[in-house]
C-alpha positions as CSV (number, residue, x, y, z in Angstrom):
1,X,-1.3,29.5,-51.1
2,X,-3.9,26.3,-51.9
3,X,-3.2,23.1,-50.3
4,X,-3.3,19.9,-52.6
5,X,-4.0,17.1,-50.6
6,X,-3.2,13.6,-52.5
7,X,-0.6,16.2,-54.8
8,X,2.1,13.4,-55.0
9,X,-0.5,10.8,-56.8
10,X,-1.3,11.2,-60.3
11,X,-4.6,13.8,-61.0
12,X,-2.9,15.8,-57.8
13,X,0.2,16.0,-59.0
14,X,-0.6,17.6,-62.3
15,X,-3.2,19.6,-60.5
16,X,-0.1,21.0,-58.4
17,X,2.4,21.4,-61.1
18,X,-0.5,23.4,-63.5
19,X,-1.2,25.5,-60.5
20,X,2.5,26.5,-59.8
21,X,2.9,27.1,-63.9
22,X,0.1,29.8,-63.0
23,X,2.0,31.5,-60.4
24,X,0.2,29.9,-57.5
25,X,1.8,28.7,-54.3
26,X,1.4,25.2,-53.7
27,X,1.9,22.9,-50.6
28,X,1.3,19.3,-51.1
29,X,-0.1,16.9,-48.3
30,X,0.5,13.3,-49.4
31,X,1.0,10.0,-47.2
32,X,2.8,8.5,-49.9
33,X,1.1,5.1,-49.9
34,X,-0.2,5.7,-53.3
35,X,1.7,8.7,-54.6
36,X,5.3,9.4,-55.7
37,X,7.5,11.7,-54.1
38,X,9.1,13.2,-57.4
39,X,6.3,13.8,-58.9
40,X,5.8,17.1,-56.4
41,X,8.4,19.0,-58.3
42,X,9.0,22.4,-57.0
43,X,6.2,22.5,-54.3
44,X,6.2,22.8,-50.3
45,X,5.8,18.8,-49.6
46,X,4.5,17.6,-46.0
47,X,4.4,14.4,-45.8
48,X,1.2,12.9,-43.5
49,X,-2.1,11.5,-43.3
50,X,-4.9,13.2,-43.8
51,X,-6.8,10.8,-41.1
52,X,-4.4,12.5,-38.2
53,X,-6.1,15.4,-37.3
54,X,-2.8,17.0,-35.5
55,X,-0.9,16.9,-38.3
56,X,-2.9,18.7,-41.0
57,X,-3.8,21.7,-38.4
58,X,-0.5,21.6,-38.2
59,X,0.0,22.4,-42.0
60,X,-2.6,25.1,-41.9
61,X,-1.1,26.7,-39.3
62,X,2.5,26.7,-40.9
63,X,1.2,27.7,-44.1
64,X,-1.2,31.0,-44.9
65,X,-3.4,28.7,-47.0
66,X,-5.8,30.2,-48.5
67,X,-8.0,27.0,-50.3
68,X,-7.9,23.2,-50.6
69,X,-7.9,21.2,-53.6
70,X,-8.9,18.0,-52.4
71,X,-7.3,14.5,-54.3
72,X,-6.7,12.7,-51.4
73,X,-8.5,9.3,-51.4
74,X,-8.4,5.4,-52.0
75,X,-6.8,5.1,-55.8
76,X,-7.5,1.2,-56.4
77,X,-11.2,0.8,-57.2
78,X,-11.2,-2.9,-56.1
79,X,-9.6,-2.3,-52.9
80,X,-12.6,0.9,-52.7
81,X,-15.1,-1.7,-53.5
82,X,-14.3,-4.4,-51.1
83,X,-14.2,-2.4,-48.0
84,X,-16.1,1.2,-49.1
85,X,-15.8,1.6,-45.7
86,X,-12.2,1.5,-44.8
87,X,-10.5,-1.2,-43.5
88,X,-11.6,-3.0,-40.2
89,X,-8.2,-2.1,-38.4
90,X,-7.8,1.3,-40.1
91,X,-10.2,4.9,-40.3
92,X,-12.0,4.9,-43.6
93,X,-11.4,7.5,-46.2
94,X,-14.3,8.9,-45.8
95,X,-13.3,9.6,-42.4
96,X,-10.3,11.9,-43.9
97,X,-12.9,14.1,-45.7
98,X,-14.8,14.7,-42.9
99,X,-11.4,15.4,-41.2
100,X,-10.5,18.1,-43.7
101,X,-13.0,20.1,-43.8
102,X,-13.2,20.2,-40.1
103,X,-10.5,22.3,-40.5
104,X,-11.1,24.3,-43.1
105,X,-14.3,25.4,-41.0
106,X,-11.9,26.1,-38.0
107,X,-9.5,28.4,-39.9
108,X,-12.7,29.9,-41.7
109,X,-11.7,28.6,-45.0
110,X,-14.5,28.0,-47.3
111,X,-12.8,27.7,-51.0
112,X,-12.6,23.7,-51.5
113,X,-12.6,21.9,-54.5
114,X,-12.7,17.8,-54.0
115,X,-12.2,14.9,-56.2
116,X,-14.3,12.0,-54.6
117,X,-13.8,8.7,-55.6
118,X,-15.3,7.2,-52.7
119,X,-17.7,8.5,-50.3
Protein backbone atom coordinates (compact mmCIF):
# COMPACT_ATOMS: atom_id res chain seq x y z
CA UNK A 1 0.00 0.00 0.00
CA UNK A 2 2.06 3.60 -0.80
CA UNK A 3 1.06 6.57 1.06
CA UNK A 4 0.50 9.86 -0.97
CA UNK A 5 0.94 12.67 1.14
CA UNK A 6 -0.49 16.08 -0.52
CA UNK A 7 -2.81 13.33 -2.75
CA UNK A 8 -5.89 15.67 -2.51
CA UNK A 9 -3.84 18.74 -4.38
CA UNK A 10 -3.30 18.64 -7.92
CA UNK A 11 0.27 16.64 -9.04
CA UNK A 12 -0.87 14.23 -5.87
CA UNK A 13 -4.03 13.56 -6.83
CA UNK A 14 -3.31 12.32 -10.26
CA UNK A 15 -0.28 10.63 -8.85
CA UNK A 16 -2.98 8.69 -6.66
CA UNK A 17 -5.57 8.04 -9.11
CA UNK A 18 -2.64 6.63 -11.86
CA UNK A 19 -1.41 4.49 -9.15
CA UNK A 20 -4.91 2.92 -8.20
CA UNK A 21 -5.53 2.53 -12.24
CA UNK A 22 -2.36 0.24 -11.82
CA UNK A 23 -3.70 -1.91 -9.16
CA UNK A 24 -1.91 -0.24 -6.29
CA UNK A 25 -3.43 0.56 -2.92
CA UNK A 26 -3.51 4.06 -2.11
CA UNK A 27 -4.00 6.05 1.17
CA UNK A 28 -4.02 9.76 0.89
CA UNK A 29 -2.68 12.18 3.75
CA UNK A 30 -3.93 15.68 2.95
CA UNK A 31 -4.64 18.70 5.39
CA UNK A 32 -6.84 20.11 2.91
CA UNK A 33 -5.73 23.71 2.99
CA UNK A 34 -4.62 23.48 -0.51
CA UNK A 35 -6.19 20.31 -1.88
CA UNK A 36 -9.72 19.19 -2.70
CA UNK A 37 -11.41 16.46 -1.16
CA UNK A 38 -13.06 15.02 -4.37
CA UNK A 39 -10.37 14.84 -6.12
CA UNK A 40 -9.14 11.60 -3.91
CA UNK A 41 -11.67 9.44 -5.78
CA UNK A 42 -11.68 5.84 -4.67
CA UNK A 43 -8.66 6.02 -2.22
CA UNK A 44 -8.23 5.56 1.75
CA UNK A 45 -8.34 9.44 2.67
CA UNK A 46 -6.92 10.65 6.31
CA UNK A 47 -7.28 13.86 6.73
CA UNK A 48 -4.17 15.66 8.80
CA UNK A 49 -1.09 17.50 8.94
CA UNK A 50 1.91 16.26 8.11
CA UNK A 51 3.67 18.76 10.75
CA UNK A 52 1.80 16.54 13.74
CA UNK A 53 3.91 13.85 14.35
CA UNK A 54 1.05 11.72 16.28
CA UNK A 55 -1.08 11.69 13.61
CA UNK A 56 0.93 10.35 10.63
CA UNK A 57 2.46 7.40 12.95
CA UNK A 58 -0.87 6.98 13.40
CA UNK A 59 -1.49 6.38 9.60
CA UNK A 60 1.43 4.01 9.35
CA UNK A 61 0.40 2.06 11.95
CA UNK A 62 -3.25 1.71 10.63
CA UNK A 63 -2.12 1.10 7.20
CA UNK A 64 0.60 -1.82 6.02
CA UNK A 65 2.35 0.85 3.99
CA UNK A 66 4.78 -0.16 2.21
CA UNK A 67 6.30 3.44 0.42
CA UNK A 68 5.65 7.17 0.37
CA UNK A 69 5.12 9.28 -2.41
CA UNK A 70 5.76 12.54 -1.05
CA UNK A 71 3.58 15.89 -2.60
CA UNK A 72 3.00 17.45 0.46
CA UNK A 73 4.29 21.02 0.51
CA UNK A 74 3.55 24.90 0.17
CA UNK A 75 1.60 25.17 -3.46
CA UNK A 76 1.71 29.22 -3.78
CA UNK A 77 5.24 30.12 -4.86
CA UNK A 78 4.84 33.75 -3.51
CA UNK A 79 3.59 32.70 -0.22
CA UNK A 80 7.04 30.04 -0.46
CA UNK A 81 9.06 33.00 -1.31
CA UNK A 82 8.07 35.43 1.31
CA UNK A 83 8.54 33.25 4.30
CA UNK A 84 10.78 30.04 2.77
CA UNK A 85 10.89 29.41 6.18
CA UNK A 86 7.33 28.86 7.31
CA UNK A 87 5.42 31.31 8.93
CA UNK A 88 6.47 33.02 12.29
CA UNK A 89 3.44 31.56 14.25
CA UNK A 90 3.37 28.18 12.39
CA UNK A 91 6.26 24.98 11.74
CA UNK A 92 7.73 25.49 8.36
CA UNK A 93 7.27 22.92 5.56
CA UNK A 94 10.43 21.97 5.72
CA UNK A 95 9.83 20.94 9.11
CA UNK A 96 7.05 18.29 7.71
CA UNK A 97 9.71 16.65 5.52
CA UNK A 98 11.90 16.18 8.19
CA UNK A 99 8.83 14.89 10.03
CA UNK A 100 8.07 12.22 7.41
CA UNK A 101 10.88 10.63 7.00
CA UNK A 102 11.31 10.30 10.69
CA UNK A 103 8.95 7.88 10.30
CA UNK A 104 9.65 6.10 7.55
CA UNK A 105 13.05 5.41 9.30
CA UNK A 106 11.03 4.19 12.45
CA UNK A 107 8.86 1.68 10.57
CA UNK A 108 12.10 0.74 8.44
CA UNK A 109 10.68 2.10 5.29
CA UNK A 110 13.16 3.23 2.88
CA UNK A 111 11.14 3.49 -0.68
CA UNK A 112 10.33 7.46 -0.89
CA UNK A 113 9.75 9.41 -3.75
CA UNK A 114 9.42 13.41 -2.98
CA UNK A 115 8.29 16.35 -4.95
CA UNK A 116 10.05 19.37 -3.29
CA UNK A 117 9.03 22.69 -3.98
CA UNK A 118 10.53 24.18 -1.10
CA UNK A 119 13.36 23.09 0.94
Amino acid sequence: MLLVTGGAGYIGSHVALELMRRGREVVVFDDLSRGHRDLVGKALFEEGDLKDLSRVRAVFGKYPIDGVLHFAAKSLVGESMAEPLGPPHGVSTPWGQILILTVCVHYYLYSLVALLTVL
